[in-house]
C-alpha positions in Angstrom: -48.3 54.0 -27.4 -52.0 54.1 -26.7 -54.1 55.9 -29.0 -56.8 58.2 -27.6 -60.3 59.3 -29.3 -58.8 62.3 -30.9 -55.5 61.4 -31.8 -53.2 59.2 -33.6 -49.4 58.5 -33.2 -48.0 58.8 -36.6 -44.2 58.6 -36.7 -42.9 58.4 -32.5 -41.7 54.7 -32.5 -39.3 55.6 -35.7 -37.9 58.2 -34.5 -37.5 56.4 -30.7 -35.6 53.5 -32.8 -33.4 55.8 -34.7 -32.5 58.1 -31.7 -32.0 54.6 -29.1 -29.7 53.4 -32.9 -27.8 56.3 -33.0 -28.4 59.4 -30.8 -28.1 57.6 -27.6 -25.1 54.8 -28.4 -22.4 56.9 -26.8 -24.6 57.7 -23.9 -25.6 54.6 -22.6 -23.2 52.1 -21.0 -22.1 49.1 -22.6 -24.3 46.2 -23.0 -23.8 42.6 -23.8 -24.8 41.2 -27.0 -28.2 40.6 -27.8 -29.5 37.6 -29.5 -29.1 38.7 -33.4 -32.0 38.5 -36.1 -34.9 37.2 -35.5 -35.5 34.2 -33.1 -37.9 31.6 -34.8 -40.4 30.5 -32.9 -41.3 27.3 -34.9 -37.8 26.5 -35.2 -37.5 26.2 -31.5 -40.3 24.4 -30.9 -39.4 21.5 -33.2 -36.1 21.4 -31.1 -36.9 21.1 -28.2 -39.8 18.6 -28.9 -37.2 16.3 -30.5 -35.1 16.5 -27.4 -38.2 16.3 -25.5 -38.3 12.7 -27.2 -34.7 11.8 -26.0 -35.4 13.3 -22.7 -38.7 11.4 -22.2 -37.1 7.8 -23.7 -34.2 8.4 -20.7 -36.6 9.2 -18.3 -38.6 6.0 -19.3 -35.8 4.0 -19.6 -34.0 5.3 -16.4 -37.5 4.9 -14.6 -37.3 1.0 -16.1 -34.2 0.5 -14.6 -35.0 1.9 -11.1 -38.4 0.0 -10.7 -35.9 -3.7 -12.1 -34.0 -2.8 -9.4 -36.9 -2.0 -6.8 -38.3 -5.5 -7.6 -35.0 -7.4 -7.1 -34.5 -5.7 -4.2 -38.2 -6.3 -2.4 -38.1 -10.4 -3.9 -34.5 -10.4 -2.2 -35.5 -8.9 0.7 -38.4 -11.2 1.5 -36.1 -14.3 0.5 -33.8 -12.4 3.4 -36.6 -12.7 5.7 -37.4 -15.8 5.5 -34.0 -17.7 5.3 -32.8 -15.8 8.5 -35.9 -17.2 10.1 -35.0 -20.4 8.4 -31.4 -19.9 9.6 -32.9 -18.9 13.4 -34.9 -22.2 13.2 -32.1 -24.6 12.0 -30.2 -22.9 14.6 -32.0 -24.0 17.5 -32.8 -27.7 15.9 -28.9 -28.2 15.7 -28.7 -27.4 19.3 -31.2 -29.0 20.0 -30.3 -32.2 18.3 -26.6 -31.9 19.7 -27.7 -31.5 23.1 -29.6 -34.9 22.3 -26.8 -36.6 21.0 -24.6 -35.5 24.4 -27.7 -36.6 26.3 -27.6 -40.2 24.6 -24.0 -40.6 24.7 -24.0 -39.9 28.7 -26.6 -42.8 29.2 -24.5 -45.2 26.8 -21.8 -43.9 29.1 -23.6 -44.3 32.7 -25.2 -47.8 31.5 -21.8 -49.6 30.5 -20.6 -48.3 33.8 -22.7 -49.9 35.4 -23.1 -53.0 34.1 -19.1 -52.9 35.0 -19.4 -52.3 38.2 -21.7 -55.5 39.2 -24.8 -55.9 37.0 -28.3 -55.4 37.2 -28.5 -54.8 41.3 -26.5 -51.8 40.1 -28.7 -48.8 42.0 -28.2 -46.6 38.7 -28.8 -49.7 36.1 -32.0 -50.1 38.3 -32.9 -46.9 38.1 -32.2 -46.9 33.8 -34.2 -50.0 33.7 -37.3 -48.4 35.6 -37.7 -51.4 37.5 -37.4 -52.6 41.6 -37.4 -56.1 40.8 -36.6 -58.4 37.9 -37.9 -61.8 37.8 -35.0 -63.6 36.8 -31.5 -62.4 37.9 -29.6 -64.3 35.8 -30.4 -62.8 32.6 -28.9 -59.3 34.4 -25.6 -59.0 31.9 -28.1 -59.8 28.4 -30.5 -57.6 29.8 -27.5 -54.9 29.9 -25.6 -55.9 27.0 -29.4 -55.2 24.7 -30.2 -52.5 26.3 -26.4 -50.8 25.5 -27.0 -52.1 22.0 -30.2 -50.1 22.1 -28.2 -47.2 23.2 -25.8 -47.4 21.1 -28.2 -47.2 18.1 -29.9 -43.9 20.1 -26.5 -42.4 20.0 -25.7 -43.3 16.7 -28.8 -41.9 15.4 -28.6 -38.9 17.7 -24.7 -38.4 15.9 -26.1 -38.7 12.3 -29.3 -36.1 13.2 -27.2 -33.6 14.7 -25.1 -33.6 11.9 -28.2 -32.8 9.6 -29.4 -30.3 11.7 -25.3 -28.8 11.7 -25.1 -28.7 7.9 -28.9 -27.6 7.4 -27.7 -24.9 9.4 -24.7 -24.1 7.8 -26.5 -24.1 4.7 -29.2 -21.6 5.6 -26.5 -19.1 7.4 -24.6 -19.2 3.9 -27.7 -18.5 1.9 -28.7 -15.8 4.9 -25.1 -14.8 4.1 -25.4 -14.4 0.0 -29.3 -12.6 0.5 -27.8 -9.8 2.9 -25.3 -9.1 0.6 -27.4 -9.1 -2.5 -29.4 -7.2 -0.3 -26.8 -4.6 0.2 -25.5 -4.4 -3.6 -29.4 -4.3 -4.4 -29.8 -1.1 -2.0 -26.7 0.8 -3.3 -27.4 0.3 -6.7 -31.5 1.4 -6.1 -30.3 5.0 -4.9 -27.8 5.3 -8.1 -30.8 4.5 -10.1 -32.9 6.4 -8.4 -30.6 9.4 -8.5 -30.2 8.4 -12.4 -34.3 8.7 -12.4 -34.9 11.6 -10.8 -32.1 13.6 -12.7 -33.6 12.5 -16.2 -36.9 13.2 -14.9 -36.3 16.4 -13.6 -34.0 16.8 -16.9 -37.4 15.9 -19.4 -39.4 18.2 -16.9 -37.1 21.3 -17.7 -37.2 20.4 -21.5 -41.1 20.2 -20.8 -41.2 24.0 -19.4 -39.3 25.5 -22.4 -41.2 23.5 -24.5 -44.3 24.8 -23.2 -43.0 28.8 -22.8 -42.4 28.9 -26.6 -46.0 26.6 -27.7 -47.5 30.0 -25.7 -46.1 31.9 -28.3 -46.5 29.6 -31.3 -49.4 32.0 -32.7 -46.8 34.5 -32.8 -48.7 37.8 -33.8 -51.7 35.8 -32.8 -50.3 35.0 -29.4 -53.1 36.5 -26.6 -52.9 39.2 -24.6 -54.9 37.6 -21.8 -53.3 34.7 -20.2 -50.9 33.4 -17.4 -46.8 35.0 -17.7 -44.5 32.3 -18.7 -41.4 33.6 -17.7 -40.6 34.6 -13.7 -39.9 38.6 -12.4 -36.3 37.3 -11.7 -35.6 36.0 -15.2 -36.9 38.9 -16.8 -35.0 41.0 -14.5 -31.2 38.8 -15.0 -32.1 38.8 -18.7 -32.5 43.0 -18.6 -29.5 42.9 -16.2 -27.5 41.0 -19.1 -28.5 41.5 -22.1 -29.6 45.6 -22.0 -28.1 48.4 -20.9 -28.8 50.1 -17.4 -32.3 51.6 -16.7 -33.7 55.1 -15.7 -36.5 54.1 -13.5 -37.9 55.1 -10.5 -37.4 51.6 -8.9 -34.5 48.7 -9.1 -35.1 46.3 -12.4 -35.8 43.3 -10.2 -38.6 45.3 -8.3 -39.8 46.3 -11.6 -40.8 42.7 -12.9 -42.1 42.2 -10.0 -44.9 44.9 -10.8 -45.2 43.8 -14.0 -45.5 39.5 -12.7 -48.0 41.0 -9.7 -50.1 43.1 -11.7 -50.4 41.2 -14.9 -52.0 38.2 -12.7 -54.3 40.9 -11.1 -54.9 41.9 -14.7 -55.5 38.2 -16.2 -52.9 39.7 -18.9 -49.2 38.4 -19.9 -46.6 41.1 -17.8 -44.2 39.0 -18.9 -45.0 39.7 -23.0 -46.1 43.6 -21.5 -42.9 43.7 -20.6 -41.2 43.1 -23.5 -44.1 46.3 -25.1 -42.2 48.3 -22.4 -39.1 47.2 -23.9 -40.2 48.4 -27.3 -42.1 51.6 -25.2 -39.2 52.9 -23.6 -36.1 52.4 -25.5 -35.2 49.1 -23.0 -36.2 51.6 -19.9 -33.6 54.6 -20.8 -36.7 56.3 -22.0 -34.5 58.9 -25.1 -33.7 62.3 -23.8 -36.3 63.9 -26.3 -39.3 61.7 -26.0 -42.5 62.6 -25.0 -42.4 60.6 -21.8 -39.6 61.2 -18.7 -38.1 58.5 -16.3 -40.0 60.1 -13.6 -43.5 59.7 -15.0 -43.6 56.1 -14.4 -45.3 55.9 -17.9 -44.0 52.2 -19.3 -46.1 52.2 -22.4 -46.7 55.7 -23.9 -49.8 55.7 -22.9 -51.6 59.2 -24.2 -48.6 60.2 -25.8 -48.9 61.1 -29.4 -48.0 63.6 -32.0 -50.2 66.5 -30.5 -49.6 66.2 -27.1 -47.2 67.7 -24.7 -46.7 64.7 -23.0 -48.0 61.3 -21.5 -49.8 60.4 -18.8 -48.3 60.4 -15.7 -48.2 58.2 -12.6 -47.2 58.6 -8.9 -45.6 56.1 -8.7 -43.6 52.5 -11.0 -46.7 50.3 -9.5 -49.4 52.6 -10.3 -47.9 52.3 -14.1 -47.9 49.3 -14.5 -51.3 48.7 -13.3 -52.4 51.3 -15.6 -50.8 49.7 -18.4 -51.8 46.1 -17.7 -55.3 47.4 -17.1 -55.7 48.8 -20.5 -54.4 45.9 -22.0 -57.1 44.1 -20.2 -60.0 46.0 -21.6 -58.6 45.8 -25.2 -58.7 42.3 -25.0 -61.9 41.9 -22.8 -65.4 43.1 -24.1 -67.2 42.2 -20.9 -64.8 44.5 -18.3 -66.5 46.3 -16.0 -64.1 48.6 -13.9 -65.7 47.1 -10.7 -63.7 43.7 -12.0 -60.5 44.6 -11.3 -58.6 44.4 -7.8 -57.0 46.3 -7.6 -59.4 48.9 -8.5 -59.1 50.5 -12.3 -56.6 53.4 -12.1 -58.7 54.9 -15.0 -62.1 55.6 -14.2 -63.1 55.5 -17.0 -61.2 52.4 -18.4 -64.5 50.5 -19.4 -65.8 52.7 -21.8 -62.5 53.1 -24.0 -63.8 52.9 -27.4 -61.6 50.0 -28.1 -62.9 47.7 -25.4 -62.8 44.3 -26.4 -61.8 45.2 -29.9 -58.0 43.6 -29.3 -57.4 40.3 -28.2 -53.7 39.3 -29.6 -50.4 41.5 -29.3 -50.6 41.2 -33.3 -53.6 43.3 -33.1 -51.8 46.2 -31.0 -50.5 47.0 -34.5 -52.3 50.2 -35.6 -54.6 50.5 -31.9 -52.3 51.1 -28.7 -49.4 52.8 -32.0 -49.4 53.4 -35.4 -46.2 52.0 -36.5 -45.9 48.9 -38.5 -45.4 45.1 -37.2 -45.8 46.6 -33.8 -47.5 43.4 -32.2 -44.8 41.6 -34.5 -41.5 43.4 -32.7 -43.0 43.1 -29.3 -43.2 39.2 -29.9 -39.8 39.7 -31.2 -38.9 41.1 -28.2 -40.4 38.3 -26.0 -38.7 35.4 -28.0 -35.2 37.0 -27.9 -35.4 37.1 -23.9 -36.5 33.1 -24.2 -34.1 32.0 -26.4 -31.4 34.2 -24.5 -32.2 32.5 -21.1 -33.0 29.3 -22.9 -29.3 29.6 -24.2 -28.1 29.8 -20.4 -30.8 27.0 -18.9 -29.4 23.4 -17.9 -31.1 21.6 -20.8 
């Protein structure tokens, strides 16, 4: 509870722990189990950097694996390029080459037919030979019988290319053959590995968070109030919804840490640990039948409530609360806050001249300055690590 010029709070927070221990038990519905004794902080942290470790040597490994696979896959691919190209070309040359083998076998063909038929004056010998006259006609049948020879040869040549050019072809269509299904095996194993990388990545990425929600908190006592939240309005509100008993507020739970998210970033202040100081504040939001504060005055921290005062200070509304209370957290913490800082604009006044301004920059130091009790700073921390290590219990780590 804050403390005022004047006045201190001497004894409020024992007696709100004995009457939330015993006077309201039978009043309050039933709650799930919280996380028992005290949560170490360093404990946690050397946990989860160990599996951090493990996480990060899959991730690496996994990643290995995927880019292996990647490479085989591109080197196969442009082997698959080029034998179908190949393949394409070897095509055409053995239909080429057979077409040239038919095309000499034909002329054998046509040329022994007509040397049958009656020699050299033979119009389509005549026409082979390229020539209208031939100087000496009796030569005709040697003339024909070379020239078949000759043809012969062609064909047999012709035979043994297109034979090549078959089994090149063959060849390149059963390498083409091998290299699309490679290919294929290649591409079906890259998306299990990629799956595989992604999951450990993401998987080392969540260890990563935790990790980095409890280093934020490794100062314990010392942790400081200014800062970014760590932990989201709907966790906060599902751990509440869990792990505490149901809440007399003005506004649903989740809208709530939504206030205390919002304004804590307006603020430059943790909501998320202010949160857990409400927590402490308010008996876990049932705010104890004869406290000083009442559900309706929107008053999350005690703020001006102490031993010689009627009551707190009230607020119109669960927003305007928690800006106040985020706000004065602010100038605890901040010696150079001017109230013309803040946006939204200071709900106080006259928040930058509190005498304390600046004098407070951890939770720790809350102890004995916002309430007199003892190990205040060091139960709100409490607090704060018992909601982590309660959602870190339910996380997929």
């Amino acid at each position: 509870m804050s403390i005022t010029s004047s006045v201190r709070l001497t004894i409020s927070i024992f007696i709100l722990g004995v009457t939330v221990a015993a006077g309201l038990a039978t009043a309050m519905p039933s709650v799930a189990a919280p996380v028992r004794g005290p949560v170490d902080i360093a404990t946690r942290i050397v946990e989860l950097e160990a599996l951090q470790t493990e996480r990060s040597s899959q991730a690496v490994a996994a990643t290995t694996s995927r880019d292996a696979v990647r490479n085989r896959l591109t080197s196969d691919q442009r082997l698959l390029d080029t034998a179908r190209a190949r393949t394409d070309a070897l095509g055409v040359r053995a239909t080429e080459a057979s077409g040239r083998y038919d095309m000499a076998r034909d002329r054998v063909g046509a040329l022994a037919a007509a040397a049958y038929r009656g020699g050299v004056n033979n119009s389509d010998l005549m026409l082979f030979l390229a020539s209208s006259e031939l100087g000496d006609y009796a030569y005709d049948h040697e003339i024909v019988a070379r020239v078949v020879e000759q043809r012969r040869l062609a064909v047999v040549a012709a035979k043994r290319e297109r034979a090549t050019a078959v089994a090149l072809a063959k060849e390149a269509r059963v390498l083409r053959n091998r290299l699309i299904g490679s290919v294929s095996t290649l591409t079906r194993e890259l998306q299990v590995s990629e799956t595989r990388a992604i999951d450990a990545e993401v998987a080392n990425a969540r260890v990563a968070v935790w990790l980095g929600r409890w280093r934020a908190i490794a100062g314990g006592v010392g942790t400081t109030i200014r800062g970014d939240s760590g932990l989201t309005a709907d966790e906060l509100a599902t751990w509440f919804s869990k792990a505490r008993r149901g809440a007399r507020i003005t506004v649903p739970m989740q809208e709530l840490t939504r206030f205390y998210l919002h304004e804590g970033s307006a603020a430059g202040v943790r909501g998320d640990i202010a949160f857990a100081q409400s927590i402490l504040e308010t008996g876990s939001f049932w705010f104890p039948d004869n406290g000083q504060v009442l559900p309706t005055d929107n008053n999350f921290a005690g703020m001006d409530a102490c031993d010689s005062c009627a009551s707190g200070r009230r607020y119109p509304d669960a927003q305007t609360g928690v800006r106040a209370q985020l706000q004065l957290l602010r100038v605890y913490a901040d010696p150079n806050l001017r109230n013309e800082m803040l946006d939204p604009p200071a709900v106080n006044p006259r928040l930058d001249t509190h005498f304390l301004k600046g004098r407070v920059t951890t939770w720790g130091g809350l102890t004995h300055t916002w309430a007199t009790a003892n190990a205040y700073g060091d139960r709100i921390i409490a607090i704060y690590a018992e909601i982590l290590a309660w959602l870190q219990a339910r996380a997929d780590l």
